[in-house]
C-alpha positions in Angstrom: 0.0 0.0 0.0 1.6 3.5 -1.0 2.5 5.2 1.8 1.1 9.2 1.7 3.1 11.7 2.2 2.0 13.1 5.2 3.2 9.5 6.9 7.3 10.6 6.8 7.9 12.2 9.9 11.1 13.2 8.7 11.8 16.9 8.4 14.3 16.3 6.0 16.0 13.3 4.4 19.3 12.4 2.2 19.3 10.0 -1.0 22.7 9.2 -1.6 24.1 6.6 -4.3 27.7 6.0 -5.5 29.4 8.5 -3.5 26.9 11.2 -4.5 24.2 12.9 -2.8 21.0 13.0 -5.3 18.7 15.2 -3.1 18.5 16.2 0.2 14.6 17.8 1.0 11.6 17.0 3.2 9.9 13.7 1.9 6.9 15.7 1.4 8.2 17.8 -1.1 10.0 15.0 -2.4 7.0 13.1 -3.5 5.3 16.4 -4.9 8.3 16.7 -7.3 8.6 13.6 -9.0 5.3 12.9 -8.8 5.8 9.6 -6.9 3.7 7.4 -4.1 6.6 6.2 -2.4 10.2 7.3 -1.4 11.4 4.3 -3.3 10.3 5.7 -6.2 11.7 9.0 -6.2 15.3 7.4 -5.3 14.7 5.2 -8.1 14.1 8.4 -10.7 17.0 10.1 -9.3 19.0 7.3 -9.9 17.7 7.2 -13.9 18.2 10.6 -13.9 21.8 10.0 -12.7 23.0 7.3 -15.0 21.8 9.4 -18.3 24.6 11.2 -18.3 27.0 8.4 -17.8 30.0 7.7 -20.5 29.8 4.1 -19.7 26.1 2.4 -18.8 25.4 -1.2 -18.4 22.8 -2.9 -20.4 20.7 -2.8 -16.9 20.9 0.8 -16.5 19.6 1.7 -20.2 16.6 -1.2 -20.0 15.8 0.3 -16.5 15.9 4.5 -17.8 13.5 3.0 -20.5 10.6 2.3 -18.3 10.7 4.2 -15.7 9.1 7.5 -16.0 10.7 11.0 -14.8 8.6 14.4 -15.2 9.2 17.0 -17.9 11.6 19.4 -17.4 13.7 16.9 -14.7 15.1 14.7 -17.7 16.7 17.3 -20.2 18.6 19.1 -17.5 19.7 16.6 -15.4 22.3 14.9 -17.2 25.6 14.5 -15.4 28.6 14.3 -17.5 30.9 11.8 -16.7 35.0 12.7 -16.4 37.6 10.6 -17.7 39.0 10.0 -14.5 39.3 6.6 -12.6 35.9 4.3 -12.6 34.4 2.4 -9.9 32.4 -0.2 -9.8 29.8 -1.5 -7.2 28.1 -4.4 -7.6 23.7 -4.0 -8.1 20.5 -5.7 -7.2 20.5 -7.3 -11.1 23.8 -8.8 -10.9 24.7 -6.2 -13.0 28.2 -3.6 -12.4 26.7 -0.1 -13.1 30.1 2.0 -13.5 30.4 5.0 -11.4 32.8 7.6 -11.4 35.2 8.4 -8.9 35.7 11.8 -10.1 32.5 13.9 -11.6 33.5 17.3 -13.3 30.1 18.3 -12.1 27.5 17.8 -9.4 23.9 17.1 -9.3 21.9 19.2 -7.4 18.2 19.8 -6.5 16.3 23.1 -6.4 13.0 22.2 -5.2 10.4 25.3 -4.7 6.9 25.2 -3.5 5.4 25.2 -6.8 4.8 21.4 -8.1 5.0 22.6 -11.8 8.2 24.8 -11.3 11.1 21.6 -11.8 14.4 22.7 -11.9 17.9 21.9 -11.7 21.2 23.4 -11.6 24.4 22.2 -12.3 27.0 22.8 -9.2 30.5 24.1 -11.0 32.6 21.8 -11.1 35.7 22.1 -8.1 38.7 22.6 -9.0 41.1 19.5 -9.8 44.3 18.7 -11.3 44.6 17.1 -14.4 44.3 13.0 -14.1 48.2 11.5 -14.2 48.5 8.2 -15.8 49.8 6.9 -12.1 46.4 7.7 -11.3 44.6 4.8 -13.5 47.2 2.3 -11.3 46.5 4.0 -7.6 44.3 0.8 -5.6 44.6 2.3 -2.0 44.0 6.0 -1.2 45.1 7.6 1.5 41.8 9.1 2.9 39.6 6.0 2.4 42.5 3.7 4.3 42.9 6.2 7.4 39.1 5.8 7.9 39.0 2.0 7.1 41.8 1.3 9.5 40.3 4.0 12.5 36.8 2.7 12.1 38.5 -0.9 12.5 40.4 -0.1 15.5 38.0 1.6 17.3 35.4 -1.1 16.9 38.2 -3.0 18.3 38.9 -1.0 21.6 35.2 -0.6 22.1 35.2 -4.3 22.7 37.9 -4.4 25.7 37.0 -8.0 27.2 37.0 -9.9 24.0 40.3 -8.1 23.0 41.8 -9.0 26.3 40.3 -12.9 25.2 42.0 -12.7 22.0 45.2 -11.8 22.9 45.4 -13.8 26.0 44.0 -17.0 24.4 47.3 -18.0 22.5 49.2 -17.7 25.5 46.5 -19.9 27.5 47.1 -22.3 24.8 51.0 -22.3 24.7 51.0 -22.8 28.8 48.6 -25.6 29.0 50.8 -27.1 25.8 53.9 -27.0 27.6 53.2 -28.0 31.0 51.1 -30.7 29.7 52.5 -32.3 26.9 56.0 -34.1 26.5 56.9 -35.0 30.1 57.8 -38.4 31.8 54.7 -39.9 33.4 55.2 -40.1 37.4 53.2 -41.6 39.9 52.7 -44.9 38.2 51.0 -47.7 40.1 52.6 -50.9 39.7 51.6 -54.1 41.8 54.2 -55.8 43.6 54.7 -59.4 44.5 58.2 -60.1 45.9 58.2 -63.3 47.3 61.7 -63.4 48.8 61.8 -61.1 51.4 60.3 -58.6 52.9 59.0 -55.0 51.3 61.7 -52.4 53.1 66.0 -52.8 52.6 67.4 -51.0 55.3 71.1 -52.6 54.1 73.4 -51.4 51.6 73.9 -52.7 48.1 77.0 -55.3 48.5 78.2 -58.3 46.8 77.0 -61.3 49.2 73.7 -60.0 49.5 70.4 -62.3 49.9 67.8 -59.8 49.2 68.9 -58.4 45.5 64.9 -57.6 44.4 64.4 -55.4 47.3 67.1 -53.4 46.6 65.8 -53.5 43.1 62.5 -52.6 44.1 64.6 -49.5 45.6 65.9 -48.5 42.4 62.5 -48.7 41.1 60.6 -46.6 43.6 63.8 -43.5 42.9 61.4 -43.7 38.9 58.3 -42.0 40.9 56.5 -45.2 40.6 53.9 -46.0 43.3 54.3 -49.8 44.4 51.6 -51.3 46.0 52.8 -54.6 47.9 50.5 -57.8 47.6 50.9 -61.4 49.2 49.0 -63.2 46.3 50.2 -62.8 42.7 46.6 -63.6 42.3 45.4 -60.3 43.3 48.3 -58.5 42.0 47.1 -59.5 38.1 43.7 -58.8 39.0 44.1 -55.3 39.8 45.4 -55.2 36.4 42.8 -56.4 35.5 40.5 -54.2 37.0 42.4 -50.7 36.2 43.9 -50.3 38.8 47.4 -50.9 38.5 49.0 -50.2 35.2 51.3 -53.7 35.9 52.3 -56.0 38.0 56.2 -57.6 39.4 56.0 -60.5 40.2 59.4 -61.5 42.1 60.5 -65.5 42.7 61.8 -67.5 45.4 65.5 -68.1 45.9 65.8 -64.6 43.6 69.5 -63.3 44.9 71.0 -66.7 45.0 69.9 -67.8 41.3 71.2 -64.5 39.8 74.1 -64.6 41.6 74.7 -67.9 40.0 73.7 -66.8 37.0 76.1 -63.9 36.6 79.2 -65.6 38.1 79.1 -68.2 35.7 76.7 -67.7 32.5 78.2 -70.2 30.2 77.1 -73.1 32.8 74.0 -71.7 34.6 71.5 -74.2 35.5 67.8 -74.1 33.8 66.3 -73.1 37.3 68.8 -70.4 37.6 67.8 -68.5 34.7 64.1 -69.4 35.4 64.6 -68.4 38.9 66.5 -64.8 38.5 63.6 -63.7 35.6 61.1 -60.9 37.0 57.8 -61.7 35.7 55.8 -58.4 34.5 52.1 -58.5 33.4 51.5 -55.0 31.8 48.1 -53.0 31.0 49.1 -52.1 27.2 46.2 -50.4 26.5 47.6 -47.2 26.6 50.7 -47.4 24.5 52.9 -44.9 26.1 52.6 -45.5 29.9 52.9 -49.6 28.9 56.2 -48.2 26.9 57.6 -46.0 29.5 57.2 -48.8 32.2 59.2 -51.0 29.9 61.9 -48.1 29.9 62.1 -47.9 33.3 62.4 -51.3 34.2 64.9 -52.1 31.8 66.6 -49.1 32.6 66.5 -49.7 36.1 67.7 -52.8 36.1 70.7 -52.0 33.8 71.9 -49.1 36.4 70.8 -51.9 39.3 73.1 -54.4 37.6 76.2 -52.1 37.2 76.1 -51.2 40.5 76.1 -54.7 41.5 79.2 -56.0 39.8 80.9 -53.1 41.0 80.0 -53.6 44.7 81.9 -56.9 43.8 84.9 -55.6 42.3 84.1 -56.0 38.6 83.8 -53.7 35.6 80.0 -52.1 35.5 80.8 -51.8 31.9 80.7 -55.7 31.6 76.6 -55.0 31.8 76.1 -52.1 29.6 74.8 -52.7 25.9 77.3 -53.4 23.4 76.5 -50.4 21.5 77.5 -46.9 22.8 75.2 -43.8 21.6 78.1 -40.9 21.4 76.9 -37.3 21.9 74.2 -36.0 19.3 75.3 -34.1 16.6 72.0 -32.2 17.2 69.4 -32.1 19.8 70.1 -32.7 23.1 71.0 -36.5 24.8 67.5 -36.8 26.1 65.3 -35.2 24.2 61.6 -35.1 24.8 58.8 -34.6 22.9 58.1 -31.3 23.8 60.8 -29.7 21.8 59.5 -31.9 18.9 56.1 -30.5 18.7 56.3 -27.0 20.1 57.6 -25.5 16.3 54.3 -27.4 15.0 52.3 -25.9 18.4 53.5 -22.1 17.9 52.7 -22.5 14.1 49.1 -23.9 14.3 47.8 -22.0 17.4 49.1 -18.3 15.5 47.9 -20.0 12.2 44.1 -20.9 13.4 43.4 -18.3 15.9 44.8 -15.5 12.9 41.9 -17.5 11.0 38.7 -17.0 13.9 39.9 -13.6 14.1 40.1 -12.4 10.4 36.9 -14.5 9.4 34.8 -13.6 12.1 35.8 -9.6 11.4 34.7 -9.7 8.2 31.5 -11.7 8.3 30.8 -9.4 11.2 30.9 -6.6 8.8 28.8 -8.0 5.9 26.3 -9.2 8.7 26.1 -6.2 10.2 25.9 -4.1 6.3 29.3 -2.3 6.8 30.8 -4.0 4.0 28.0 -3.2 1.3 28.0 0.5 2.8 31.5 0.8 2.2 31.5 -0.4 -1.4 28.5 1.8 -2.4 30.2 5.0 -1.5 33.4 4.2 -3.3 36.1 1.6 -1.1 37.4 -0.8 -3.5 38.1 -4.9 -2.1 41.3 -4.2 -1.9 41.4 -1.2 0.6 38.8 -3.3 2.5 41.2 -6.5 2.9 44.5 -4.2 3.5 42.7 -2.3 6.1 41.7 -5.6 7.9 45.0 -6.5 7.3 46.3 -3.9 9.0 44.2 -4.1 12.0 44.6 -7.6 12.8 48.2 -8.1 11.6 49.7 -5.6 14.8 46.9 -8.0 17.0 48.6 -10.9 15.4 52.3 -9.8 16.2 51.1 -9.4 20.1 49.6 -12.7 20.2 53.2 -14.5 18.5 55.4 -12.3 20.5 53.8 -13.1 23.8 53.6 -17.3 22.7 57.5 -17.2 21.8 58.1 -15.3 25.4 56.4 -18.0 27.0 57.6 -20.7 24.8 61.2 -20.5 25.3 61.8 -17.7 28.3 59.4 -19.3 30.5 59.8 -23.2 29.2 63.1 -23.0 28.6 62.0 -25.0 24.7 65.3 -25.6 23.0 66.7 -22.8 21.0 70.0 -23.5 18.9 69.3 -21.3 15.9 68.4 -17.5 15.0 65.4 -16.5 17.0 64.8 -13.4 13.8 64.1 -16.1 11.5 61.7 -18.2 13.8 60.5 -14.5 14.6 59.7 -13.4 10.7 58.5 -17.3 10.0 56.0 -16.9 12.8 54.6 -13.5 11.4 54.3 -15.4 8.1 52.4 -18.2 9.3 50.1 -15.6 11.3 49.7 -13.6 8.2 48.7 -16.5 6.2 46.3 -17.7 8.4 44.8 -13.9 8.0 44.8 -14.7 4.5 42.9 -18.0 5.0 40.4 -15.9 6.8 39.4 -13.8 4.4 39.0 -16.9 1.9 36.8 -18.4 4.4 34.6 -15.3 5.2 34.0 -15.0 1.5 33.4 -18.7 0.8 30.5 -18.7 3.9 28.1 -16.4 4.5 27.5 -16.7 7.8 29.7 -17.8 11.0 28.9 -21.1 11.6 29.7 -22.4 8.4 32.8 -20.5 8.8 33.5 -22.2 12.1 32.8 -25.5 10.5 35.5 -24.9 8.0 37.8 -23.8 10.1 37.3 -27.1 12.4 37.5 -29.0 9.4 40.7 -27.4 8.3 42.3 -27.9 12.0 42.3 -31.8 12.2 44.1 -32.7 8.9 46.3 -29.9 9.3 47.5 -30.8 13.0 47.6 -34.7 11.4 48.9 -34.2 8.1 51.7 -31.5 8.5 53.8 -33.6 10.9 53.1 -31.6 14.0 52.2 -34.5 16.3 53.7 -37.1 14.7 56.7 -37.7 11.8 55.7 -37.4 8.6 57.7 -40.3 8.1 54.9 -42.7 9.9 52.2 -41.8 7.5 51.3 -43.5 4.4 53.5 -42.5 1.4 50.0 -41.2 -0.6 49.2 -39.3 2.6 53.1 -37.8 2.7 52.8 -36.6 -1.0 49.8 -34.9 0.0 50.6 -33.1 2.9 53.9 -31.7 1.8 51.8 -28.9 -0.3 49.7 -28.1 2.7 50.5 -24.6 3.9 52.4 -25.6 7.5 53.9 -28.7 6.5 57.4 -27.3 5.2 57.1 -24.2 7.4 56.6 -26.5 10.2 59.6 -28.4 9.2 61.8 -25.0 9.0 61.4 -23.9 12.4 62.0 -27.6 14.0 65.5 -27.0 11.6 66.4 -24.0 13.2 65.5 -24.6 16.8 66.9 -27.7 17.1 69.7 -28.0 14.1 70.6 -24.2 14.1 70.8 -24.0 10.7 71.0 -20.6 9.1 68.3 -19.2 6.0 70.6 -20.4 3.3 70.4 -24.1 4.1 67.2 -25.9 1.8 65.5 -27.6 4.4 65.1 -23.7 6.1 64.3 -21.5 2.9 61.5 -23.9 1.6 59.4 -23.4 4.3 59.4 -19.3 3.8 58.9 -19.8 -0.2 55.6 -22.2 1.1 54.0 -20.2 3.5 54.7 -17.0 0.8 53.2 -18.7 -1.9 50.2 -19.5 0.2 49.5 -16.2 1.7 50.0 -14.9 -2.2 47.3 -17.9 -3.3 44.9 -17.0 -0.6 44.7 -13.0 -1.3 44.7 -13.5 -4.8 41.2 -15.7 -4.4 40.1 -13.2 -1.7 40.4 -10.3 -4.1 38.9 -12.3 -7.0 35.7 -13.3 -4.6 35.0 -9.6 -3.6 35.6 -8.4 -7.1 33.5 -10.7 -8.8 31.2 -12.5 -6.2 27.9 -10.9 -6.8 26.4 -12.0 -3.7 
């Protein structure tokens, strides 16, 4: 139903399109002069009127300024001449670019009086401007429009103090709980114990005529932070194995220190029941693989230093027990090295990657949501300013968020650091500004944020799996390994691990590769961000 005119409360309204403003009146008076029902309709004869005077008019634009009427008088004189300075384009209801001009030599303007019949026009002079340079057809970002992109994108940044505070903590959150969870020796193991030679506590010293050997073994073992739990039936010891409680159970023989002694004193001629006799039996719970194989460790290990210390006590080498094969000092790494300082490169990499990703995606969703991004196109921002001045804005969040992770990485954790902390620096800041990149791809692939959660989630797992983060690349199947060398954090993954724990320098391969990947992906992902807002019609 047409609204009247007396309905617009308004004293006075603005009809702006392309940059331009097309009249500025009272609705009332609005309606009188182009002889319209609705406000809708006079925008639309404004913007007929506007386009018939344009150099360059889409195939919409002419089949529209066909059918749609404009009164006498309005139509001759308002014709707005088009300069041959630099075009726009922003994107219409029809699918359609209508070409607008970033630089009118003159403006449109209204003169509405009280009399309906008296429709005029006037043609503003045109301001003054200096010739068009060539160097202007090439300009993408200008000055003006990125100082109020990037101020308009901070504030609505410091508006929003707790979730900034979120954001920047987070990665740091994520770091800590990595490192003090993740790579360290389980302690605190409960093992069963059945030792049926003597009693539980050795008060004596370790010497060579001893007749309790497995207690002071049992010693050795409780110095590994395992919990024994003494039982008198090796019946119950198995079944709280069974039952979860225990992770294993010892199981210790008769006549233990006399058959071992025998044993070791003469090996060539020990007796059946010797051997039998001087074996510990161990039932384990290998259902969780890597507390079944650090128990293994530690008894094997403990028994080795147990051993040494033994045939010293009674005047022999303790070499005569060690393994015939002698690990020397690494050439890299560190003699014990822990998985910690394996995965942390990976950790630093994925959590600035990902959370670079939330924050970009959800920024710019936030703005087409919310109708920022189609109000900034229609006056005249180009794609380009749009991405550089989110760019901008997240990148210095971005460098907080890494700075603060690689303080708390290796000046709180002590993580090993052999190489050039610039180039894990500048490789972090890549990885962070790819992720940005990824963003952006993902905000214009979805149109809303829960699809653009769902690809991010989707995007984590394989990446954590597949770019040899958690585990060697080496483990995985060969079609797998092909694969995930081109994904974005496998190589750059790789070249941090090189120059944390190797110390290598840019020039060697294995560090360079993984800069030239993550480049070429952050060059891949803004060239399809650019193509999606330039072309995408939605």
């Amino acid at each position: 139903m047409p609204k009247a005119a007396t309905e617009y409360t308004a004293g006075k309204i603005g009809l702006m399109r392309g940059g331009y403003f097309l009249a500025e009146e009272s609705p009332a008076k609005l309606l009188r002069q182009f002889e319209a029902d609705t406000l809708e309709d006079v925008f639309l004869k404004l913007s007929v009127i506007q386009n018939m005077g344009r150099q360059r008019r889409s195939s919409i634009a002419q089949a529209v300024s066909s059918v749609v009427g404009v009164p006498n008088g309005v139509v001759n004189e308002a014709v707005i001449v088009d300069s041959a300075g630099e075009n726009n384009e922003i994107s219409g209801e029809f699918g359609d670019n209508i070409s607008l001009s970033a630089r009118s030599t003159s403006r449109l303007s209204l003169a509405i009086s009280e009399d309906p019949g008296d429709l005029s026009m006037s043609v503003v002079p045109p301001e003054d401007t200096p010739p068009a340079k060539i160097s202007d057809y090439f300009v993408v970002l200008k000055s003006n429009h990125m100082k109020a992109l990037v101020w308009k994108n901070f504030l609505g940044m410091l508006r929003n103090v707790a979730m900034m505070l979120f954001i920047t903590l987070l990665p740091v959150a994520q770091i800590v709980l990595f490192c003090a969870s993740i790579g360290h020796d389980p302690v605190s193991l409960p093992i069963a114990v059945i030792n049926h030679e003597s009693e539980n506590n050795c008060s004596t010293p370790l010497h060579c005529n001893s007749t309790r050997l497995s207690c002071h073994y049992l010693n050795y073992l409780a110095k590994k932070d395992l919990v024994l739990h003494y039982y008198t039936s090796e019946q119950d010891a198995k079944e709280s194995v069974r039952k979860g409680g225990m992770y294993a159970s010892i199981a210790i023989k008769h006549n233990y220190s006399l058959a071992l002694q025998a044993r070791m004193v003469d090996l060539k001629n020990s007796h059946p029941w010797d051997v039998q006799s001087s074996e510990i039996d161990v039932y384990r719970d290998v259902s969780s693989k890597t507390i079944a194989e650090f128990i293994k460790a530690y008894l094997y290990d403990t028994f080795q230093e147990f051993a040494q210390d033994y045939l010293e006590a009674c005047g022999y080498d303790r070499h005569l027990l060690q393994y015939p094969i002698r690990m020397e000092k690494p050439i890299y790494g560190l003699s014990s090295p822990n998985f910690t300082d394996f995965a942390t490169p990976g950790i630093i990499l994925t959590v600035i990657f990902f959370l670079a990703v939330a924050l970009t995606s959800g920024a710019m969703l936030i703005e087409r949501n919310e109708g920022s991004l189609e109000r900034s196109l229609v006056i005249g921002i180009g794609g380009v300013e749009l991405l550089t001045a989110h760019v901008i804005c997240q990148f210095v969040i971005m460098v907080i968020q890494s700075i603060m992770v690689m303080v708390v990485a290796f000046a709180l954790f002590n993580m090993t650091v052999t190489g050039s902390l610039v180039l894990v620096t500048i490789l972090t800041f890549m990885t962070g500004f790819c992720g940005m990149c990824y963003g952006f791809v993902v905000s214009c692939l979805c149109s809303d944020e829960r699809a653009a959660t769902y690809v991010a989630m989707g995007s984590f797992l394989p990446t954590v799996m597949l770019c040899g983060i958690i585990w060697p690349s080496e483990a995985m199947h060969y079609l797998l390994r092909t694969f995930a060398i081109f994904l974005p954090l496998t190589k750059a993954t790789e070249s941090m691990r090189n120059i944390l724990q190797r110390g290598w320098d840019f020039y060697e391969p294995a560090v360079y590769v993984g800069f030239i990947s993550i480049g070429t992906w952050i060059v891949i992902f803004l060239t399809i961000s650019v193509l999606f807002l330039k072309f995408n019609k939605g």
